[in-house]
KOLLUM-749718 format. One line per field, with one value per atom (N, C-alpha, C): z, y, x; atom name; residue in three letters. Coordinates in nm, 2 decimals, always signed. Atoms other than C-alpha are relative to their C-alpha. Example, Ala and Ser with C-alpha at 12.3 -4.5 7.8 and 13.67 -1.06 7.14 Angstrom:
# KOLLUM-749718
z +0.00,+0.78,+0.00,+0.00,+0.71,+0.08
y -0.12,-0.45,+0.12,-0.11,-0.11,+0.11
x +0.09,+1.23,+0.09,-0.09,+1.37,-0.08
atom N,CA,C,N,CA,C
rest ALA,ALA,ALA,SER,SER,SER
//
This chain:
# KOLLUM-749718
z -0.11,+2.62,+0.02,+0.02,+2.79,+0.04,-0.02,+2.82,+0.11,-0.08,+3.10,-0.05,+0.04,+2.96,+0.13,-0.14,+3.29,-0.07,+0.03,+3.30,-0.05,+0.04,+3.28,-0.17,+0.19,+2.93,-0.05,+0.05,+2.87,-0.11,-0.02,+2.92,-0.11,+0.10,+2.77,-0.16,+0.12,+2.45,-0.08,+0.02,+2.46,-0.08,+0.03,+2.49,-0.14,+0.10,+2.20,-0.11,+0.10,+1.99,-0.02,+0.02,+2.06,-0.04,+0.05,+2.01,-0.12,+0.13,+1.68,-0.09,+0.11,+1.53,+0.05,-0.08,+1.75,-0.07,+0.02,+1.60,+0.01,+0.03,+1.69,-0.07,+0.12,+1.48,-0.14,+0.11,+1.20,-0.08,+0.02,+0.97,-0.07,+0.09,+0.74,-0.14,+0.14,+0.37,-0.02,+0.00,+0.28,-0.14,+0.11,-0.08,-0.08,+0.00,-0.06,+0.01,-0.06,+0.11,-0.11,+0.09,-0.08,+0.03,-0.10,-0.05,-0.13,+0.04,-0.04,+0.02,-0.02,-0.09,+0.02,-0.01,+0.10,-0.04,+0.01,+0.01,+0.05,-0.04,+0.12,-0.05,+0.06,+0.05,+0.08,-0.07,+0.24,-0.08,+0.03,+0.19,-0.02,-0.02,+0.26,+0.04,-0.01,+0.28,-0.06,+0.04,+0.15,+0.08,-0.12,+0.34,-0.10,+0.05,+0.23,+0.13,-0.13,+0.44,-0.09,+0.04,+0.28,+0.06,-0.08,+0.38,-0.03,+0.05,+0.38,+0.07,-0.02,+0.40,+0.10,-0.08,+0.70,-0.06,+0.03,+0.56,+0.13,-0.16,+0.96,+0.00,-0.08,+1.02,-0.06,+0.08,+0.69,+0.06,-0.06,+0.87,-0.10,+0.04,+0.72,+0.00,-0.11,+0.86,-0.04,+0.08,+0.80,-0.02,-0.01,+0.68,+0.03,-0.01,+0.66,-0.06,+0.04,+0.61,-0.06,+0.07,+0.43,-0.03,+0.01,+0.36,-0.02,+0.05,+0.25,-0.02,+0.00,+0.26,-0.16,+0.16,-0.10,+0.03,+0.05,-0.20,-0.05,-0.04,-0.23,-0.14,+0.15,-0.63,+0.02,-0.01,-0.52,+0.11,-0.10,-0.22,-0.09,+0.12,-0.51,-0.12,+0.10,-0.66,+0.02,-0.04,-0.71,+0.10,-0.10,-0.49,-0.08,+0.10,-0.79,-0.03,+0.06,-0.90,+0.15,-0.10,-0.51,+0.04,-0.02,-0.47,-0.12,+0.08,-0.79,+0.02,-0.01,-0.69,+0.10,-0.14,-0.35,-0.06,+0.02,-0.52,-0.12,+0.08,-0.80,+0.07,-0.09,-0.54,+0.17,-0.03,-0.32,-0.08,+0.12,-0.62,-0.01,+0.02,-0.71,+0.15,-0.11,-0.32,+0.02,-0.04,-0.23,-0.19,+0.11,-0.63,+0.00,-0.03,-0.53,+0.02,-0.09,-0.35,-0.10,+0.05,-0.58,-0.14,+0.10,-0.92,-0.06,+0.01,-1.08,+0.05,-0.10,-0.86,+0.02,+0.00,-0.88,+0.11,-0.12,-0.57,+0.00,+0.01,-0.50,+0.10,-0.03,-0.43,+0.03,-0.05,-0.17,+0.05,-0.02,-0.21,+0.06,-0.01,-0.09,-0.07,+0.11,-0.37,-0.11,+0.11,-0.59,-0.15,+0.14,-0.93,-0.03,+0.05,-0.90,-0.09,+0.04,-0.96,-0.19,+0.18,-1.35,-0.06,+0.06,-1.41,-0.02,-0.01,-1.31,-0.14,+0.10,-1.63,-0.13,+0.09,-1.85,-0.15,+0.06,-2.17,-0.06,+0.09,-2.34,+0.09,-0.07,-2.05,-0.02,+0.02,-2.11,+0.10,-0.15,-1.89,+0.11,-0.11,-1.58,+0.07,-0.05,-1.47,-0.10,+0.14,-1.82,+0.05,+0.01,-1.73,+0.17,-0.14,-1.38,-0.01,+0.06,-1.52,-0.06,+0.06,-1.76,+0.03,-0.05,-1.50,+0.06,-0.10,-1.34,-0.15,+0.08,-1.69,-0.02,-0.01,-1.60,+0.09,-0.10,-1.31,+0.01,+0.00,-1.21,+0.10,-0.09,-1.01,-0.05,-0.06,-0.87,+0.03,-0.07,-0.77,+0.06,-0.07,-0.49,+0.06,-0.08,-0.31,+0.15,-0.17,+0.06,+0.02,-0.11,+0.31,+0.06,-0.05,+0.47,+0.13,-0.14,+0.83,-0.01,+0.06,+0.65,-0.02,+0.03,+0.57,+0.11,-0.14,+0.93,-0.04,+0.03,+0.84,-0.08,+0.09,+0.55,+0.03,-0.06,+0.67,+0.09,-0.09,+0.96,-0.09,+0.08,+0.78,-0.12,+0.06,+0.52,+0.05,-0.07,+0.77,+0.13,-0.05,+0.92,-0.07,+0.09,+0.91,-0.04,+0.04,+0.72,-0.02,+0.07,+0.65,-0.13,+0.14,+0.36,-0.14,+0.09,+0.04,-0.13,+0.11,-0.23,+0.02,-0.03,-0.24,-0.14,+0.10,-0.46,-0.12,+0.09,-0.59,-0.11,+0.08,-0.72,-0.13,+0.10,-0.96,-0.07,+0.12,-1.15,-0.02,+0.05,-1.16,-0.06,+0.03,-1.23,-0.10,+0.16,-1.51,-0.10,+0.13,-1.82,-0.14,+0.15,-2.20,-0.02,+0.02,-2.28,-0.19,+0.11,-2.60,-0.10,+0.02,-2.69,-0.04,-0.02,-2.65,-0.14,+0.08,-2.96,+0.03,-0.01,-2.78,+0.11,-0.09,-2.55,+0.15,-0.13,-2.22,+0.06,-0.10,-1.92,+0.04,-0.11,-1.69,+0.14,-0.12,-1.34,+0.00,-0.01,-1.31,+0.14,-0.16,-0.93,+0.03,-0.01,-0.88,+0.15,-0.14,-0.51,-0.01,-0.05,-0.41,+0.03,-0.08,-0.36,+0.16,-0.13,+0.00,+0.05,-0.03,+0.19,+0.05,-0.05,+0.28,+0.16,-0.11,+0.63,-0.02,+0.02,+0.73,+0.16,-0.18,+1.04,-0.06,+0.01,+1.03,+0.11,-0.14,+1.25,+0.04,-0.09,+1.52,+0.01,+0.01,+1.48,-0.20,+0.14,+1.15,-0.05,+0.03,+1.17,-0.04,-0.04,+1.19,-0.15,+0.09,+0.85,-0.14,+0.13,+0.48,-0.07,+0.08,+0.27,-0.13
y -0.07,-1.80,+0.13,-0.16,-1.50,+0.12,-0.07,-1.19,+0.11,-0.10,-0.96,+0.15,-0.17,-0.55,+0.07,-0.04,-0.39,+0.18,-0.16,+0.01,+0.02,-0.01,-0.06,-0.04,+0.03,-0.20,+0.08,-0.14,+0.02,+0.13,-0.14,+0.32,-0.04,+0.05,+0.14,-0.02,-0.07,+0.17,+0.06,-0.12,+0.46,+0.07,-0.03,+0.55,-0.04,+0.09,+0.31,+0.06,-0.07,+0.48,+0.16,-0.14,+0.82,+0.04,-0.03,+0.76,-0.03,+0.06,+0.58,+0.13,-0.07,+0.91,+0.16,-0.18,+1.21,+0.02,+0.03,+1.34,-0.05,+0.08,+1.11,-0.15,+0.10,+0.84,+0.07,-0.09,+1.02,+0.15,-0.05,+1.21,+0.08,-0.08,+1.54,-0.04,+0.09,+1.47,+0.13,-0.07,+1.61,+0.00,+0.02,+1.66,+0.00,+0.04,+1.62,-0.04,+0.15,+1.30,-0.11,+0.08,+1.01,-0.07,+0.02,+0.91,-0.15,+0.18,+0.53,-0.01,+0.06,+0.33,-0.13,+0.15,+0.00,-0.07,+0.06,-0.21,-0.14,+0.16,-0.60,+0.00,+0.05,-0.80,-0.16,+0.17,-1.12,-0.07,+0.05,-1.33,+0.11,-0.16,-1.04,+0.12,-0.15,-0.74,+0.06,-0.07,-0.50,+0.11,-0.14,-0.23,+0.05,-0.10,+0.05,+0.11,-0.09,+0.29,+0.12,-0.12,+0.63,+0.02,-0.03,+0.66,+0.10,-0.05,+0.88,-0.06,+0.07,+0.80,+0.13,-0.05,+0.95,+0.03,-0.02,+1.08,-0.06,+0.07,+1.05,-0.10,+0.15,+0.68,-0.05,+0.06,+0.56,-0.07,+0.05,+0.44,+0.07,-0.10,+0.52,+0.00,-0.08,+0.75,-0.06,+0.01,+0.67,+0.17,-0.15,+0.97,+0.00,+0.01,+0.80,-0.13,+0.14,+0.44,-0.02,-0.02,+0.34,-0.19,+0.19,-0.05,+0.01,+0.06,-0.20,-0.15,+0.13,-0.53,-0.08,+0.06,-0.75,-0.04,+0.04,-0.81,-0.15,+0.13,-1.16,-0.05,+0.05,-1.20,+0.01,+0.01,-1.06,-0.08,+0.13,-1.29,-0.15,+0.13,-1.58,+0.02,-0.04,-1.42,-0.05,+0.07,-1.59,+0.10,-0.06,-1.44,+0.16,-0.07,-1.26,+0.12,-0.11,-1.08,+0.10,-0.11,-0.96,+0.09,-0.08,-0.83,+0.14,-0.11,-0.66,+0.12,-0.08,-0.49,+0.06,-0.03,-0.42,+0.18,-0.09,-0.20,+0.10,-0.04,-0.06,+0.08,-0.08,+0.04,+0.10,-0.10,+0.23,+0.11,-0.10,+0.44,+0.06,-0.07,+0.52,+0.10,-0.07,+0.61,+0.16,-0.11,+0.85,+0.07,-0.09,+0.97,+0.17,-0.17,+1.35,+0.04,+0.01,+1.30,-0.03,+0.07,+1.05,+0.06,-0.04,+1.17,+0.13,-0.10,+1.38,-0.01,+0.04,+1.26,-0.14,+0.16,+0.97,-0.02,+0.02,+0.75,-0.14,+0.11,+0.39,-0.09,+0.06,+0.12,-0.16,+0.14,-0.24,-0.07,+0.12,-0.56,-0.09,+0.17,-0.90,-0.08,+0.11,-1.05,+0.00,-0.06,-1.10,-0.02,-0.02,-1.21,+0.15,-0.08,-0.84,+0.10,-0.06,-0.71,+0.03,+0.04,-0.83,+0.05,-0.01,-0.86,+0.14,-0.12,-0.50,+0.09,-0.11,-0.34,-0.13,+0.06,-0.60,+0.06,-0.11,-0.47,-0.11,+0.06,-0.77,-0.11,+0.06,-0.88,+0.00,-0.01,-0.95,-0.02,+0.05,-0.99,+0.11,-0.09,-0.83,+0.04,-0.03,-0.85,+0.11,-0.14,-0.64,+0.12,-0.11,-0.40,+0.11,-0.06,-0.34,+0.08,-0.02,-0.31,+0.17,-0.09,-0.06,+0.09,-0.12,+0.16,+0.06,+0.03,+0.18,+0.11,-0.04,+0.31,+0.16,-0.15,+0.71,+0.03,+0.01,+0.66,+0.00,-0.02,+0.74,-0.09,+0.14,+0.45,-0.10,+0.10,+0.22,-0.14,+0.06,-0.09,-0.14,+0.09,-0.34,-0.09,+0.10,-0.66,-0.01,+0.03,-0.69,-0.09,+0.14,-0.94,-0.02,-0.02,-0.98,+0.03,-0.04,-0.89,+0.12,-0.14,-0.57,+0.12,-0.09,-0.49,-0.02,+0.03,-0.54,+0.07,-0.05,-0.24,+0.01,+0.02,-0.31,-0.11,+0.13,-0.66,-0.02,-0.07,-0.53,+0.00,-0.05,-0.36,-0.09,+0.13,-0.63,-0.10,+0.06,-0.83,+0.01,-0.09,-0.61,-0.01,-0.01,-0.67,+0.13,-0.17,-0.36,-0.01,-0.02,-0.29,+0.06,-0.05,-0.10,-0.12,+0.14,-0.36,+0.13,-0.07,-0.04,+0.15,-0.16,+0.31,+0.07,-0.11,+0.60,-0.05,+0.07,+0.43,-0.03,+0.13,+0.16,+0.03,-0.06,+0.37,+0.04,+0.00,+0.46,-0.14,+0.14,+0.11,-0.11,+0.07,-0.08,+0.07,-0.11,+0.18,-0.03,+0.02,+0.09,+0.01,+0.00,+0.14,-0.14,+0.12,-0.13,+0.02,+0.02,-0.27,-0.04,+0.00,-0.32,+0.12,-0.14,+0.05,+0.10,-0.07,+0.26,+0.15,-0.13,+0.59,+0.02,-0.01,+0.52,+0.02,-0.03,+0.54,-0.15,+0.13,+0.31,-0.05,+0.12,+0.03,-0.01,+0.05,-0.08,-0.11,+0.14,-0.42,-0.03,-0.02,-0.39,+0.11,-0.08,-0.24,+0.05,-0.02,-0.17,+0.17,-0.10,+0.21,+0.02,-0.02,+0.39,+0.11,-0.08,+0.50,+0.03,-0.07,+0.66,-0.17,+0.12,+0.37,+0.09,-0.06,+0.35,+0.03,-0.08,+0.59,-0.02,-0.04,+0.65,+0.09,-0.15,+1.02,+0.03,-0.06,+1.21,+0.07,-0.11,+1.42,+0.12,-0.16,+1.74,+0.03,-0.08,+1.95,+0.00,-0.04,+2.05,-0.14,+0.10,+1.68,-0.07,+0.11,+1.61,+0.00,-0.04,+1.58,+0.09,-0.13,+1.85,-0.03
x -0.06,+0.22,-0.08,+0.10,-0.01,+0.14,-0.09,+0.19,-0.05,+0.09,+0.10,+0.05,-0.05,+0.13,-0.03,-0.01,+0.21,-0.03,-0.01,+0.22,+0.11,-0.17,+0.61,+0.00,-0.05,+0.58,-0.06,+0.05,+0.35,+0.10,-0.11,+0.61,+0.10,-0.16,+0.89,-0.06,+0.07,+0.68,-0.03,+0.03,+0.59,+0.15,-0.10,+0.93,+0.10,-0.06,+1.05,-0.04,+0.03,+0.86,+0.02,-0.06,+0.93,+0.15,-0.07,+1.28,+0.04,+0.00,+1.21,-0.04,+0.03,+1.11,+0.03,-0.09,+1.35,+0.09,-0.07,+1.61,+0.15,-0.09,+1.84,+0.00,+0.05,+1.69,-0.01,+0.00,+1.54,+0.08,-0.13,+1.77,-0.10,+0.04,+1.67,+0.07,-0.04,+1.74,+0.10,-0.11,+2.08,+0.04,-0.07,+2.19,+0.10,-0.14,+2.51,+0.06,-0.05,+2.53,-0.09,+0.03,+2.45,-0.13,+0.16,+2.07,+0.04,-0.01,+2.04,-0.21,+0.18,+1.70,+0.01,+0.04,+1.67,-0.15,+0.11,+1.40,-0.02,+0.01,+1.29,-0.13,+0.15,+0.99,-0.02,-0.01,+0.86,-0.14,+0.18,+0.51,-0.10,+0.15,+0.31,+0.00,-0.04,+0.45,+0.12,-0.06,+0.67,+0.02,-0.08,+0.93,+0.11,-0.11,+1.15,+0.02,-0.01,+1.37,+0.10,-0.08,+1.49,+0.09,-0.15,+1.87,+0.08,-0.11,+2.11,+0.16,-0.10,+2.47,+0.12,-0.04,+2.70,+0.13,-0.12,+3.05,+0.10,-0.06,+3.20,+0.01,-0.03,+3.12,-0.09,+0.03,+2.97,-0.11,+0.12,+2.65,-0.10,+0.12,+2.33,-0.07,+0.07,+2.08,-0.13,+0.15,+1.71,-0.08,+0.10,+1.49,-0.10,+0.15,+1.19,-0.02,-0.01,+1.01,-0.13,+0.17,+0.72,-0.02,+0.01,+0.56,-0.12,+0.14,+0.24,+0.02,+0.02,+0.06,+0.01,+0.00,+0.11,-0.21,+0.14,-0.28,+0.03,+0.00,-0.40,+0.09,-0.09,-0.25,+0.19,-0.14,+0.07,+0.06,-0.07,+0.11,+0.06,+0.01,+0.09,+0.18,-0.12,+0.43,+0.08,-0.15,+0.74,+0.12,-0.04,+1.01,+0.11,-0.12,+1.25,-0.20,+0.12,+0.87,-0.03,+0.03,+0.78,+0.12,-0.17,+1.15,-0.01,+0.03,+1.11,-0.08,+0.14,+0.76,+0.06,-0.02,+0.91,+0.12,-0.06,+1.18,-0.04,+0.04,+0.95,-0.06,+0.08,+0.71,+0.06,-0.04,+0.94,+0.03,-0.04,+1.10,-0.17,+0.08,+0.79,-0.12,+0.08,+0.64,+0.06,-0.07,+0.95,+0.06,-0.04,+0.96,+0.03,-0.01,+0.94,+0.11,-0.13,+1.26,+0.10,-0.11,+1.44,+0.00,+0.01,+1.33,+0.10,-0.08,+1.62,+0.11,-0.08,+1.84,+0.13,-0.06,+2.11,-0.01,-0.02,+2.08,+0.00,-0.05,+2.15,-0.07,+0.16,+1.91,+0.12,-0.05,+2.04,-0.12,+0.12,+1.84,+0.11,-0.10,+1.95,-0.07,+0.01,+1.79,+0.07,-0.08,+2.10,-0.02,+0.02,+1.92,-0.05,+0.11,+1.75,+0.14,-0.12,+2.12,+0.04,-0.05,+2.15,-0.12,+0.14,+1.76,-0.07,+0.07,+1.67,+0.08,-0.05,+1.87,+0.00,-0.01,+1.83,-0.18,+0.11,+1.56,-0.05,+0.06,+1.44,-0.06,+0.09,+1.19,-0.12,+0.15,+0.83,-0.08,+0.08,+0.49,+0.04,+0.02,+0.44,+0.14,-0.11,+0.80,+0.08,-0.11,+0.95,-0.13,+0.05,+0.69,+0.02,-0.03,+0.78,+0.13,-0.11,+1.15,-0.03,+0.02,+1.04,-0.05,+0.01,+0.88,+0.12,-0.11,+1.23,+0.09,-0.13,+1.39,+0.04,-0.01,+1.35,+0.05,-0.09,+1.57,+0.12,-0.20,+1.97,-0.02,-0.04,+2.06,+0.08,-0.11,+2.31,-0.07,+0.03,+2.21,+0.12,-0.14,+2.41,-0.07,+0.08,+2.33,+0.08,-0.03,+2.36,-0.04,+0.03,+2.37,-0.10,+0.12,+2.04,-0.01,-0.02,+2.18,+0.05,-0.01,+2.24,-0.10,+0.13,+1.92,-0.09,+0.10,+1.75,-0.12,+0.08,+1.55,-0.12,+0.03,+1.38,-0.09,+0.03,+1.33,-0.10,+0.07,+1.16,-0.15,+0.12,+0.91,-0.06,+0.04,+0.86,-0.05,+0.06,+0.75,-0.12,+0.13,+0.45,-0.11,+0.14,+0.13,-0.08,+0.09,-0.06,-0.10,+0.17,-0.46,+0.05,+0.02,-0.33,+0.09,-0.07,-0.26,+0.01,+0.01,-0.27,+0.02,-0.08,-0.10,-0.05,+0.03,-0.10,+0.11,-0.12,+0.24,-0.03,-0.01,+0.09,-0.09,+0.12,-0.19,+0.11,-0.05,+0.12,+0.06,-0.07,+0.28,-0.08,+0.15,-0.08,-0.06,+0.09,-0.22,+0.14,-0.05,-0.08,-0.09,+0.06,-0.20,-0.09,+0.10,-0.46,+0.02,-0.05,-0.36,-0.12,+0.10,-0.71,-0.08,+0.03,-0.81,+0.09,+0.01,-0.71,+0.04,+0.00,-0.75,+0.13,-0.14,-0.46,-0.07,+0.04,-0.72,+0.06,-0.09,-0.55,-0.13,+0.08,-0.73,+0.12,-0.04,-0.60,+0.03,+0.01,-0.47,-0.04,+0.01,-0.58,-0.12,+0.14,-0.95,+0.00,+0.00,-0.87,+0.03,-0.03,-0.91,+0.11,-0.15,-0.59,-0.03,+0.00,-0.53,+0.18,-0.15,-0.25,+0.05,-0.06,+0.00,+0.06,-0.07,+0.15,+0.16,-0.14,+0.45,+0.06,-0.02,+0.63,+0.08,-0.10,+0.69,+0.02,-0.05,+0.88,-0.13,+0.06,+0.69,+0.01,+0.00,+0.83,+0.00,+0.03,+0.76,+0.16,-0.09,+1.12,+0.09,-0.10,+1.25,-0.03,+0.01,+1.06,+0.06,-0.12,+1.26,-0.07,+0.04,+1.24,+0.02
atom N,CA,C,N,CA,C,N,CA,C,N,CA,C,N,CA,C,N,CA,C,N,CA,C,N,CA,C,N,CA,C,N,CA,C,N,CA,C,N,CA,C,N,CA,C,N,CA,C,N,CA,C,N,CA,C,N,CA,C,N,CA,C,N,CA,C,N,CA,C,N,CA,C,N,CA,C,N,CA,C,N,CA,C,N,CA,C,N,CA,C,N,CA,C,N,CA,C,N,CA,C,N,CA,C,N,CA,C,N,CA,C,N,CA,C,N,CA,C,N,CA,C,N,CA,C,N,CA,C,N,CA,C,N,CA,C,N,CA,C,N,CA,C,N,CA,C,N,CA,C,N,CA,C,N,CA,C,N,CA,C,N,CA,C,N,CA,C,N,CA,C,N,CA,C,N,CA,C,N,CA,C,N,CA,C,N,CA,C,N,CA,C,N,CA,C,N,CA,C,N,CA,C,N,CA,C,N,CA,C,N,CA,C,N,CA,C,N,CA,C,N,CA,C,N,CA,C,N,CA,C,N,CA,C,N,CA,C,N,CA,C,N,CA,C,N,CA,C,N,CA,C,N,CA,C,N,CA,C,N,CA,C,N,CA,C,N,CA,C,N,CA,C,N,CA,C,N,CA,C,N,CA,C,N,CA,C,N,CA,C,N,CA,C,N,CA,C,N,CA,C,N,CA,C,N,CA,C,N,CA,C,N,CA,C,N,CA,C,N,CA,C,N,CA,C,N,CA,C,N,CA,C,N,CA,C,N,CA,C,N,CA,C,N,CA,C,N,CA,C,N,CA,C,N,CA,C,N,CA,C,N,CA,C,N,CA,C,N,CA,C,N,CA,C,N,CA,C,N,CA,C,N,CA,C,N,CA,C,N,CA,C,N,CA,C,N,CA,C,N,CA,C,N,CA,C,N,CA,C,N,CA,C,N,CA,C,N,CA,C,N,CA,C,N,CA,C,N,CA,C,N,CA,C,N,CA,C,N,CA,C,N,CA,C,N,CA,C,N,CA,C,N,CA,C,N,CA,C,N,CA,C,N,CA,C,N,CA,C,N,CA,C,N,CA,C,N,CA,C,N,CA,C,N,CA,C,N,CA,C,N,CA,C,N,CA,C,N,CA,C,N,CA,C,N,CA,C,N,CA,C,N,CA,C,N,CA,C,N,CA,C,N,CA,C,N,CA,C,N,CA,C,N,CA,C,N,CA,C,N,CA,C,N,CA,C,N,CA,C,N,CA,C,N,CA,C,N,CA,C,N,CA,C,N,CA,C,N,CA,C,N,CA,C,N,CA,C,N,CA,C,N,CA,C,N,CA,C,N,CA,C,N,CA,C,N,CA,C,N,CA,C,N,CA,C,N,CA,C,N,CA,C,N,CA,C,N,CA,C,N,CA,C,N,CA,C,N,CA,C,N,CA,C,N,CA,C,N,CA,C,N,CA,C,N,CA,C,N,CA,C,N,CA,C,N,CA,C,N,CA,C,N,CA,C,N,CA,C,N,CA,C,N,CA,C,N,CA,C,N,CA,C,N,CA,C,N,CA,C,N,CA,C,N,CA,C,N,CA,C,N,CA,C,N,CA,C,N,CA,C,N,CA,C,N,CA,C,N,CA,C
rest UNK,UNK,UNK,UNK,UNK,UNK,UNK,UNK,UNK,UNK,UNK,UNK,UNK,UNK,UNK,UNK,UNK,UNK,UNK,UNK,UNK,UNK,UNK,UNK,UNK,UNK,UNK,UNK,UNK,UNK,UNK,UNK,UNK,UNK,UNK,UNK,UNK,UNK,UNK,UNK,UNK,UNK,UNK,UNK,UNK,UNK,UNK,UNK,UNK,UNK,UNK,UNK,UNK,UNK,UNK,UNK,UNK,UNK,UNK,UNK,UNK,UNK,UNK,UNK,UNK,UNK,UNK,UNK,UNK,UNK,UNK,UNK,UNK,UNK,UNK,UNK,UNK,UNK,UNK,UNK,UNK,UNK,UNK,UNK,UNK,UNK,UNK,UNK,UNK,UNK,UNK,UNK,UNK,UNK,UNK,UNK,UNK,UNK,UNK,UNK,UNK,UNK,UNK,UNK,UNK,UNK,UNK,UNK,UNK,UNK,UNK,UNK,UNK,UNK,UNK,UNK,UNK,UNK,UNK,UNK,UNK,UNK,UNK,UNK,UNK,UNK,UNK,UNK,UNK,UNK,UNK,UNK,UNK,UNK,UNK,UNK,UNK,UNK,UNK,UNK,UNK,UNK,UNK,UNK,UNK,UNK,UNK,UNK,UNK,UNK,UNK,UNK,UNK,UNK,UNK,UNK,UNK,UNK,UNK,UNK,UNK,UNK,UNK,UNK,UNK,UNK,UNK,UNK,UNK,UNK,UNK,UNK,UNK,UNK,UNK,UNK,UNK,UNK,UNK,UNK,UNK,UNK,UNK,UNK,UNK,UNK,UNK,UNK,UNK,UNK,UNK,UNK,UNK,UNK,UNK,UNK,UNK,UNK,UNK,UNK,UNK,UNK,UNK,UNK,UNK,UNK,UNK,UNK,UNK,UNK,UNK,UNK,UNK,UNK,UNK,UNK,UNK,UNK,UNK,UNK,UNK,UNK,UNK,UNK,UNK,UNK,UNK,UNK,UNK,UNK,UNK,UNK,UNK,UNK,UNK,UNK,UNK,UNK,UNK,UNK,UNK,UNK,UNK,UNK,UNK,UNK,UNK,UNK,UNK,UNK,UNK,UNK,UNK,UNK,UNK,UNK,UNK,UNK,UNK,UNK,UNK,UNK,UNK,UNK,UNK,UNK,UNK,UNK,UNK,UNK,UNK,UNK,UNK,UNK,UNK,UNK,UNK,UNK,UNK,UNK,UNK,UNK,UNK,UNK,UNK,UNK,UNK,UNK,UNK,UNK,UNK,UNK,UNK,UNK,UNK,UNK,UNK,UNK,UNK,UNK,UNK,UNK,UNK,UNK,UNK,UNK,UNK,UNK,UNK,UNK,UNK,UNK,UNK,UNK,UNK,UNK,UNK,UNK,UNK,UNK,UNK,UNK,UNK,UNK,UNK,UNK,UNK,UNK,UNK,UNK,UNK,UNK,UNK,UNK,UNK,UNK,UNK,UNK,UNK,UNK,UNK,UNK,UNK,UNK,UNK,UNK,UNK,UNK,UNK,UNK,UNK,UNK,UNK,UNK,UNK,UNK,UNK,UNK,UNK,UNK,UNK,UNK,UNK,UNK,UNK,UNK,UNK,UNK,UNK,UNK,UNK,UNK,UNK,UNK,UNK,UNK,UNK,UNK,UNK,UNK,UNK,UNK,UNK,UNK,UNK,UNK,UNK,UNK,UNK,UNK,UNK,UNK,UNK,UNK,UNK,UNK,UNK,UNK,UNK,UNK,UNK,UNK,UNK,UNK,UNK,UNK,UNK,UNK,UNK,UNK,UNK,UNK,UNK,UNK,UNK,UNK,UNK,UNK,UNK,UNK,UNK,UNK,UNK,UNK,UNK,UNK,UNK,UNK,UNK,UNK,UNK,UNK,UNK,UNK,UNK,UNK,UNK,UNK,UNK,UNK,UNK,UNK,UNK,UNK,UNK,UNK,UNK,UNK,UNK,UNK,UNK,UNK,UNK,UNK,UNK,UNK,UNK,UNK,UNK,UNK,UNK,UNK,UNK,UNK,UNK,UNK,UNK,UNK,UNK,UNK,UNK,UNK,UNK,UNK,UNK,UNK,UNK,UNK,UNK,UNK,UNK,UNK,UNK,UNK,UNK,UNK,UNK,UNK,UNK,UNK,UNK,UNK,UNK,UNK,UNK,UNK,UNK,UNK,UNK,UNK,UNK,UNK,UNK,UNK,UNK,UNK,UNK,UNK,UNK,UNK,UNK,UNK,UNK,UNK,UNK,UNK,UNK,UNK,UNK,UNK,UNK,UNK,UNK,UNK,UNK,UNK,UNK,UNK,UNK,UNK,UNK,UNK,UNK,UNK,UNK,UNK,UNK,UNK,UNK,UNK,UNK,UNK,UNK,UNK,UNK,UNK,UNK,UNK,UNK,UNK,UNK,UNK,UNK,UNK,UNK,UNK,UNK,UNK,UNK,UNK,UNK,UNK,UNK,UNK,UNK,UNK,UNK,UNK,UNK,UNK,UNK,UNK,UNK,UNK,UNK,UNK,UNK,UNK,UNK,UNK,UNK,UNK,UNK,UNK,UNK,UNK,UNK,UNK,UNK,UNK,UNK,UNK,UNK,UNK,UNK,UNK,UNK,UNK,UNK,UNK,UNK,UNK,UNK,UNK,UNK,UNK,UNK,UNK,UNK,UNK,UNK,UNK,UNK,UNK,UNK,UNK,UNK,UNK
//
């Protein structure tokens, strides 16, 4: 099907996106409202949306969203491992924020519910776990017509497959090594992952 992009779609666009990051979308971070952390995860990508939670009308607000593409090893993941990574590698994107902080994390993958606090996991999956154990957190399973957001963004294509995140979740002790120096399980350059920040300075979390 060809699509014709008129000036009108254009505009309508334009606009879509301007309101996706005014604030009447984007929220400032409030610490005294309850900051939520959605996450998703599909074939090839990974999405998170910093939330806060509305007292008034229990809705909740986005602050800010962040996502990256899975690299070709992590496309190859079972679906309980990319779920996992998806919520390992937000915690650790918006750590600045969440670190210190109790705040409460909604997947709709409901094995991650049990598996994520359980201590006697091995392999790449206990180690993902075990980045996760310097954390205050909740975690709850939603519906997956719950999580549109997340979803969304989990399903976006990205040029970026490697973040700043993931150099702490990928560096680990080399059990070979003696002197305690790390390795990378992922030789890929880290780069900024994509964001969608607000527009105004004033509109961004503190």
């Amino acid at each position: 099907m060809i699509i014709s992009w008129t000036p009108e779609c254009n505009m309508a666009f334009l606009r879509l996106k301007e309101a996706l990051v005014s604030r009447l979308i984007l929220q400032c971070s409030d610490w005294s409202k309850q900051t939520v952390l959605c996450t998703d995860a599909s074939n090839i990508s990974t999405g998170a949306a910093w939330m806060r939670k509305c007292d008034s009308t229990g809705l909740l607000l986005p602050i800010d969203y962040a996502g990256r593409a899975f690299n070709k090893a992590e496309r190859n993941y079972e679906v309980t491992r990319q779920e996992m990574l998806a919520v390992v590698w937000a915690i650790k994107h918006f750590s600045c924020y969440l670190l210190g902080r109790k705040f409460k994390i909604l997947i709709t993958h409901a094995p991650l519910t049990g598996l994520i606090h359980k201590h006697d996991i091995t392999g790449q999956l206990g180690h993902l776990v075990l980045t996760l154990q310097g954390c205050d957190f909740e975690i709850e399973h939603i519906r997956g017509c719950q999580n549109v957001v997340p979803d969304f963004l989990s399903r976006t294509s990205y040029s970026t497959n490697y973040t700043a995140a993931d150099d702490e979740i990928y560096s680990f002790p080399d059990p070979h090594i003696s002197t305690g120096a790390t390795h990378s399980a992922t030789p890929i350059p880290s780069q900024s992952c994509w964001q969608w920040k607000p527009v105004s300075q004033a509109h961004k979390p503190i």
